[in-house]
C-alpha positions in Angstrom: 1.9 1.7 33.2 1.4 -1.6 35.3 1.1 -5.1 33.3 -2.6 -5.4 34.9 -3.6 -2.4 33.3 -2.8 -3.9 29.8 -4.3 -7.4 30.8 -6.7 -9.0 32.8 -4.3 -11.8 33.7 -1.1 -9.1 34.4 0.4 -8.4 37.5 1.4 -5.1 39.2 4.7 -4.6 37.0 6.1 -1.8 35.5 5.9 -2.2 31.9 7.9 0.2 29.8 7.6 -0.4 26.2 7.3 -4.0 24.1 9.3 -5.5 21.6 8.6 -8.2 19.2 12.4 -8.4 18.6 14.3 -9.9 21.2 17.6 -7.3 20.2 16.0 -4.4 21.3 14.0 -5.6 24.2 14.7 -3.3 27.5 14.2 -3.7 31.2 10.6 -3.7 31.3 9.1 -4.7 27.9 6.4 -6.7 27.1 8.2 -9.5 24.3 6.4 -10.8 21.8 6.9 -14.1 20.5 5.8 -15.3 17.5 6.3 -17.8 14.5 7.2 -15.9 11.3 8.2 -17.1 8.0 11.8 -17.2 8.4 12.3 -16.8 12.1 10.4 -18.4 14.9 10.0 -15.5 18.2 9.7 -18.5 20.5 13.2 -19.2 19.8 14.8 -16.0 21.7 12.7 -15.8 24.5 14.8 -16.5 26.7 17.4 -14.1 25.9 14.1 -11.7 25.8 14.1 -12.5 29.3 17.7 -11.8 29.9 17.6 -8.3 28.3 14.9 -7.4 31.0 11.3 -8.2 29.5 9.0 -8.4 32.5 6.4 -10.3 30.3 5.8 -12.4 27.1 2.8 -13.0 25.0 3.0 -16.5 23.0 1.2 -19.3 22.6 0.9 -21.9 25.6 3.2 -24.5 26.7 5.6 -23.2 25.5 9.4 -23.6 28.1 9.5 -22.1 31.1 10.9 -18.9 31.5 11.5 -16.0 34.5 8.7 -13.7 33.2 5.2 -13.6 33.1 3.5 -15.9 30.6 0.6 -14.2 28.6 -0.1 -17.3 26.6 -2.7 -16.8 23.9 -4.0 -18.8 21.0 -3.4 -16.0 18.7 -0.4 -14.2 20.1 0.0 -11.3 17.2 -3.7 -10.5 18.6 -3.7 -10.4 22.5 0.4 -8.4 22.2 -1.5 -5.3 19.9 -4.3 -5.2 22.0 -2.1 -4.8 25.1 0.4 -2.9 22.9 -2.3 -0.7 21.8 -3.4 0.9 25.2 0.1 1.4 26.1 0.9 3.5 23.4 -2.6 5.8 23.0 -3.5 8.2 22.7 -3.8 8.4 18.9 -5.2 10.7 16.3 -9.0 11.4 16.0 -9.8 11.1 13.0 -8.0 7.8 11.3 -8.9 6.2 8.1 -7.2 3.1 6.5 -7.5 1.4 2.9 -7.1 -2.0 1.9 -7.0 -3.2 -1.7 -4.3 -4.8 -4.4 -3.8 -1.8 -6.0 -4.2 2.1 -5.2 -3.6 1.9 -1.9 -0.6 4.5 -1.6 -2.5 6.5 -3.9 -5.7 6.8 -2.1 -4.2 7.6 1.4 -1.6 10.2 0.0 -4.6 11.9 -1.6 -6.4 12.0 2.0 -3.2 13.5 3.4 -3.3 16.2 0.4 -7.2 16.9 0.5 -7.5 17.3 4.4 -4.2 19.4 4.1 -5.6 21.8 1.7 -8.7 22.1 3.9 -6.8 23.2 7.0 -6.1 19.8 8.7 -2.9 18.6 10.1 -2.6 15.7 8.1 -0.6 12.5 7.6 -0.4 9.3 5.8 1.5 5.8 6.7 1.8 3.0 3.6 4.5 2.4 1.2 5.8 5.9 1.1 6.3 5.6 4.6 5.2 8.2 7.3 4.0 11.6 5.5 3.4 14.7 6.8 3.4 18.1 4.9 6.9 18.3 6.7 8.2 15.2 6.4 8.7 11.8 4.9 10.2 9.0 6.9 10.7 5.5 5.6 9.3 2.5 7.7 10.5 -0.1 4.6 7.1 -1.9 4.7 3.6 -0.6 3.2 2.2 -2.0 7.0 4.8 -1.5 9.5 5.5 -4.1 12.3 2.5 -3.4 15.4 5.1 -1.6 17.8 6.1 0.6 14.7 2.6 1.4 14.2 1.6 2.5 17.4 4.8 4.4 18.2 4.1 6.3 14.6 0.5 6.7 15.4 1.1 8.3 19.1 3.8 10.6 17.9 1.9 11.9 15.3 -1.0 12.7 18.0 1.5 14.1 20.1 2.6 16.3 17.0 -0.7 17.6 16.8 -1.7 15.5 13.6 -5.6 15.4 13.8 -6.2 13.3 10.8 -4.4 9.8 9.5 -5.1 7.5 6.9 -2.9 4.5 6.4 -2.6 1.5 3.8 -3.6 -1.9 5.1 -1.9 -4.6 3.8 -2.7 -8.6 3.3 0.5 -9.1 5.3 -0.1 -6.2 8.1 -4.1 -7.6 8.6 -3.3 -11.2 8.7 -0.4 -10.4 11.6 -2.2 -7.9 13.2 0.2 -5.5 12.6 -2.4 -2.6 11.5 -5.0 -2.7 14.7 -5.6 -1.1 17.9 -6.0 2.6 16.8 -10.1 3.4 16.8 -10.7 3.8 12.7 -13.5 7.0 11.9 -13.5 4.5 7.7 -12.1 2.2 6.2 -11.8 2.1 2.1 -11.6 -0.7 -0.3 -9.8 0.0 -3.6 -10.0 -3.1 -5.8 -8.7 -7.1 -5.9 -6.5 -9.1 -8.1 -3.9 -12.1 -8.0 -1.0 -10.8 -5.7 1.2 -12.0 -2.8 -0.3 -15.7 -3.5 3.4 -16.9 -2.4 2.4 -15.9 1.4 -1.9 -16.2 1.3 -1.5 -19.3 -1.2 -4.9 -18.9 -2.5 -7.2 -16.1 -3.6 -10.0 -17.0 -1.4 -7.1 -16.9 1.9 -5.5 -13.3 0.8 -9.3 -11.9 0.3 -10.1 -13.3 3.8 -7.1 -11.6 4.8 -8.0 -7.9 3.3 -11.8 -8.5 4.8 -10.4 -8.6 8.0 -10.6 -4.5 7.8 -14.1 -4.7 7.4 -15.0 -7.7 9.5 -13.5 -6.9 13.0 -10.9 -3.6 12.4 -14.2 -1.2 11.6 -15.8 -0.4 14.7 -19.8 -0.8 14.6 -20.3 2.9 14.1 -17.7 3.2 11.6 -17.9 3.9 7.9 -16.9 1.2 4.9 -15.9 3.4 1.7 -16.0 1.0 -1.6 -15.1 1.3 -5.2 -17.9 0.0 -6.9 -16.4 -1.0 -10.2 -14.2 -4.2 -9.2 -15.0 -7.7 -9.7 -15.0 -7.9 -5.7 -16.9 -5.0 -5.0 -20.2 -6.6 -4.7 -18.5 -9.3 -2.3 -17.3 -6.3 -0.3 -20.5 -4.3 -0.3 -22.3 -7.8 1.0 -20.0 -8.3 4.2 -20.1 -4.8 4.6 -23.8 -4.7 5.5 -24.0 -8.1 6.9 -22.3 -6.1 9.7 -24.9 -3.3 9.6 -22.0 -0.6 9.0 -22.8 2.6 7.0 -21.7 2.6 3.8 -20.4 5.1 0.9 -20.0 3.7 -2.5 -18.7 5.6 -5.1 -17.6 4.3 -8.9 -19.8 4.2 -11.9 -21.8 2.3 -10.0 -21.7 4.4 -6.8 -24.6 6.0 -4.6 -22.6 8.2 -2.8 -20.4 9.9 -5.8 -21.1 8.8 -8.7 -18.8 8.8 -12.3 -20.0 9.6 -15.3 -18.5 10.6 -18.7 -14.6 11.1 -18.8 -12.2 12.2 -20.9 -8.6 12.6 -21.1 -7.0 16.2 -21.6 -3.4 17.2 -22.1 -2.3 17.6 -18.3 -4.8 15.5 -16.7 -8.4 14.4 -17.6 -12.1 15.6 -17.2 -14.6 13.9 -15.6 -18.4 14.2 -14.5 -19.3 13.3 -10.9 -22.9 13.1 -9.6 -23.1 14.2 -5.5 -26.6 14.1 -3.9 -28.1 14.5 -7.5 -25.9 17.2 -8.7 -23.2 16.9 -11.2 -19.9 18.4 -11.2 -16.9 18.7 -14.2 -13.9 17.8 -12.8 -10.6 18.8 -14.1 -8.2 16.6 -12.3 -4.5 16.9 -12.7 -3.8 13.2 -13.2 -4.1 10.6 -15.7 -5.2 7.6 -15.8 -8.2 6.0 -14.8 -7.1 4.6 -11.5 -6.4 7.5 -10.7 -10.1 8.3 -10.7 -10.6 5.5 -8.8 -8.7 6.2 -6.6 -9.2 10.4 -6.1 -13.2 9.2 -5.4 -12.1 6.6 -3.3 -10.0 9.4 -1.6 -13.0 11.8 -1.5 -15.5 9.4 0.1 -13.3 8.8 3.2 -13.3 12.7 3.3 -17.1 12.6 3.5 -16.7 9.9 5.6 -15.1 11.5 7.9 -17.2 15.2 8.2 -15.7 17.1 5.3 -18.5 19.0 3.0 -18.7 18.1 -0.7 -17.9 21.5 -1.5 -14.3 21.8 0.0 -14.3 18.0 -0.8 -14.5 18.9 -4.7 -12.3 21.7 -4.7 -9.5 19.7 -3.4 -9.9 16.9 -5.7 -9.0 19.2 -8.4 -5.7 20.4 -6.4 -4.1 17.1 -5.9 -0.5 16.4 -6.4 1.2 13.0 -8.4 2.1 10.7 -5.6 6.0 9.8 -5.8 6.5 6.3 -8.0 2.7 6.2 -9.5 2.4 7.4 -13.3 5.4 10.0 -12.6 6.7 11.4 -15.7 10.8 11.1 -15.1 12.5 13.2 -18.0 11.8 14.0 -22.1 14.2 12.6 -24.2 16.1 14.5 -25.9 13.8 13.0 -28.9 10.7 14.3 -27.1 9.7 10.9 -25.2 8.3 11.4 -22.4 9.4 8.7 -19.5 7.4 7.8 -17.0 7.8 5.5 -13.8 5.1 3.5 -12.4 5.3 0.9 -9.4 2.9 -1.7 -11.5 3.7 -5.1 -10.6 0.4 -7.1 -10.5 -1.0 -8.1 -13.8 -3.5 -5.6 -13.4 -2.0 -2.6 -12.0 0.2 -3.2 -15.2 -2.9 -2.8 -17.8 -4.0 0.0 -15.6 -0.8 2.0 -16.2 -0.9 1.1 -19.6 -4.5 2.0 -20.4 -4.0 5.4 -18.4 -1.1 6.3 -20.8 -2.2 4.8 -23.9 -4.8 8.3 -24.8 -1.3 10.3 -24.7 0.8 7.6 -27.0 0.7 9.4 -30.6 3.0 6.7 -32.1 4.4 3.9 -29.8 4.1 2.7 -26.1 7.4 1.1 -24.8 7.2 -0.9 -21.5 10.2 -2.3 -19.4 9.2 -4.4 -16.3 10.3 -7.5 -14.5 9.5 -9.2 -11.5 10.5 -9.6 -7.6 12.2 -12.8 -6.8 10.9 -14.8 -4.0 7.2 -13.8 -4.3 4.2 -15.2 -6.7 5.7 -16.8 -9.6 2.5 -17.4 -10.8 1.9 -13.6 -11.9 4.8 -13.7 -14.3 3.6 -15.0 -17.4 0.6 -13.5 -17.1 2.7 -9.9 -16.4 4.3 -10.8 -20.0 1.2 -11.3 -21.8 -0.8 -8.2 -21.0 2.4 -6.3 -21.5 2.7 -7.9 -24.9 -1.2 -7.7 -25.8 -1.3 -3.6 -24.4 2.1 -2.4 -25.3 3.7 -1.6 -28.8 6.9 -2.6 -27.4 8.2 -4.9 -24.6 11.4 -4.8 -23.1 11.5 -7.5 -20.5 14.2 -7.1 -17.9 15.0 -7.4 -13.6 13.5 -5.9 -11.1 14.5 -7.2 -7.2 15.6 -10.8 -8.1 16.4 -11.3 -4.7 17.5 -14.7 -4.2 16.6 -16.1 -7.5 18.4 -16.2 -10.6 17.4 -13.3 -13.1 17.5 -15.3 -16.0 14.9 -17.9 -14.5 12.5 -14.9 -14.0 12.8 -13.2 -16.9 12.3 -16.5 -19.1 9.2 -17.1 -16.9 7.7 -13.3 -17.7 8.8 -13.9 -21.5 6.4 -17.6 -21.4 3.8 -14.8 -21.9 5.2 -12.3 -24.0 7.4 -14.7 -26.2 8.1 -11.6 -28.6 9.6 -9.2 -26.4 13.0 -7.8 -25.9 14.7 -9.5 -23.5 17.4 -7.6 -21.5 19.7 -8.3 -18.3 20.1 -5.6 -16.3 17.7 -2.9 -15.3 20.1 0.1 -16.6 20.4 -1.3 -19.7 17.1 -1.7 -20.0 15.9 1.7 -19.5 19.2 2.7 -22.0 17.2 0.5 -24.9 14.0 1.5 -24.3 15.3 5.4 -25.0 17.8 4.1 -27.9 13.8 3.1 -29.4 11.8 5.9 -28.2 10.8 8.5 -30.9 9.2 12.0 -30.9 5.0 10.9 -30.4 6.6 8.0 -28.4 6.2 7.0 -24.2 8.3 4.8 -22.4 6.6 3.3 -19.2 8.8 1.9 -16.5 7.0 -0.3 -14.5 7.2 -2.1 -11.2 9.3 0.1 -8.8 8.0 3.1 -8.7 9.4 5.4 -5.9 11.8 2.4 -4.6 15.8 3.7 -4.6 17.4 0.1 -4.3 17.2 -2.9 -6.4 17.6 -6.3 -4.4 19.9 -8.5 -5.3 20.9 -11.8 -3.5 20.8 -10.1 0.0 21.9 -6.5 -0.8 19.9 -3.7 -1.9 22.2 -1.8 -4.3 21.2 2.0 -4.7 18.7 2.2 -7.7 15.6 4.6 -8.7 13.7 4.1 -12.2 13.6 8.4 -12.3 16.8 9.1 -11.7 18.7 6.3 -14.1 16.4 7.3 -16.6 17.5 10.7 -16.0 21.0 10.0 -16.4 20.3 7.8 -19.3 18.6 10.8 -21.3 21.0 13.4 -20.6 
């Protein structure tokens, strides 16, 4: 495909793929350079250059190289719009969900619903790309733009009709989630996270808006739980635009909730559709989990599926790896389960959803990542302490930072919990406590396998030490 079909200002060059990192540029790529956190893509264009790129997109004034300039004031934007046609065609039908928490959830429950109604079906977040197939890792909830696109056109090419994919802060605020036409986009819920990048809540809620605000096309479909504290702030910008919109929640037009109640393998719960209400036996605990199976269901209307088949699937889905997954019994009768809570809320929320199935004690081991919002730690500690029975404070990915500093910060707000170095030993104490009538919740990695430390991820996953630790 020639540069100038890509861009009005591009000349009659071949252009062969792009690259927004200058190792794996090739003879014919489109580079693009951009300031990051840590590195600066300005720096390397030259050797971009070297490797072959025909083109780069960054700002202006900036050197002089031997390739076409496509200067920009916002870089990240103009390289996955050109990046975008390149790549296409995608999917038809493509949803994507933005929110703090539930995001995995929701679009893993899309893949699962249009499944069961005879659509080839996928999902792209945290879990990485999933098919009913495959799994492949992308290490980031929103992959880099390139990524993206190259997942998105091979799953088209695959024959995946349907899509729906998590939208991170992060991903929005570098465009690295755009250029594929959306059918609906969704809006879980919104609470303190990722403050170390965004800095304030009003920035990072700008940032998730951006779905809403110029990713929905004008004939697309907002989806929004009705419930949060930010839902009516949603809802607002939502039809400022003049888009349709499904809401569904307690308070919700579209699918309403009603009365529910937890049951030994799941919970029951009423919905109201078009006037009509439904009992619902869903397989899952929890009441994010409710949230987040409506939230599921309304991008299924959303996007042409009957409330019928929609309803029957609901009651078919499947635990999503890493959220509310019971590990192993003890040999005691505890049942452990791993959660990837690490927000202040998602932590009650885990809590809460186990707490109707706690005949004697609940026992919660979490920590916190290094080098992200400090500011969430003590407040971690203190609904741990104020929702839990027992807290075992412990590490999760210190990364960089010492593991003592970030345990004492958690424990500022939960100054009576049971402080413990090292994850393993940990989970060993919280079974050593765990009786028959008891649960043991590990929070805050979920499905992850590795456990970051310094600059090395060591192998590690919650399910299986627990596992090991209860044989």
């Amino acid at each position: 495909m020639r540069l100038s079909e890509l861009t009005s200002r591009g000349s009659e060059v071949e252009v062969t793929g792009f690259s927004i990192d200058n190792r794996k540029v090739e003879p014919g790529h489109v580079f693009g350079a951009f300031r990051g956190a840590v590195h600066n893509g300005e720096d390397f264009i030259e050797d971009a250059v070297e490797r072959g790129a025909v083109a780069v997109v960054c700002r202006d004034g900036i050197g002089t190289f031997k390739a076409q300039r496509i200067a920009s004031d916002n870089p990240r934007e103009t390289f996955a719009e050109m990046a975008a046609k390149f790549y296409g065609p995608y999917p038809e039908n493509v949803v994507a969900v933005t929110g703090t928490n539930g995001k995995t959830s929701t679009v893993e429950m899309c893949r699962q619903m249009w499944r069961m109604m005879g659509k080839r079906s996928a999902s792209i977040g945290t879990l990485g790309v999933t098919t009913s197939d495959d799994q492949v890792k992308t290490g980031l909830t929103t992959p880099d733009i390139v990524t993206f696109l190259n997942n998105m056109a091979g799953l088209k090419r695959m024959g995946i009709s349907h899509v729906a994919y998590e939208t991170s802060s992060h991903g929005l605020d570098q465009h690295r989630a755009e250029g594929v036409p959306l059918k609906a986009a969704a809006f879980t819920n919104f609470s303190r996270d990722h403050l170390d990048y965004h800095e304030t809540m009003e920035a990072y809620f700008e940032a998730k808006m951006r779905l809403f605000d110029e990713l929905l096309p004008e004939d697309g479909t907002a989806v929004v739980w009705t419930d949060d504290e930010y839902s009516d702030a949603v809802i607002a910008r939502v039809k400022q635009r003049g888009l349709k919109l499904l809401t569904v929640g307690e308070r919700g037009e579209t699918i309403r909730l009603g009365d529910r109640r937890s049951t030994a393998l799941g919970q029951a719960m009423a919905i109201t559709h078009d006037g009509e209400t439904h009992l619902l036996k869903l397989p899952l605990i929890g009441g994010y989990q409710a949230a987040n199976v409506m939230t599921a269901a309304g991008l299924m209307l959303a996007t042409g599926s009957g409330f019928g088949d929609v309803f029957a699937a609901m009651g078919r889905v499947s635990p999503v790896r890493g959220r509310l997954e019971r590990a192993v019994i003890t040999k005691k009768g505890a049942p452990i389960y791993v959660d990837y809570a690490h927000t202040p809320d998602a932590l009650v929320a885990a809590i809460e959803a186990l707490r109707p199935h706690v005949e004697k004690k609940l026992i919660t081991v979490f920590g916190a990542g290094g080098d992200r919002d400090r500011g969430k730690r003590a407040p971690m500690g203190m609904v741990a302490a104020e929702a839990s029975d027992i807290v075992i404070v412990t590490d999760d990915n210190p990364r960089s930072e010492d593991p003592a500093t970030i345990r004492a910060e958690i424990l500022e707000g939960a100054p009576d919990a049971i402080e413990v170095e090292g994850r393993r030993a940990a989970i060993e104490k919280a079974i050593a406590l765990a009786e028959a009538g008891d649960i043991v919740l590990l929070a805050g990695k979920g499905h992850e396998q590795g456990q970051i430390i310094g600059d090395v991820t060591h192998p590690f996953d919650d399910g299986e030490v627990a596992r090991e630790c209860a044989a």
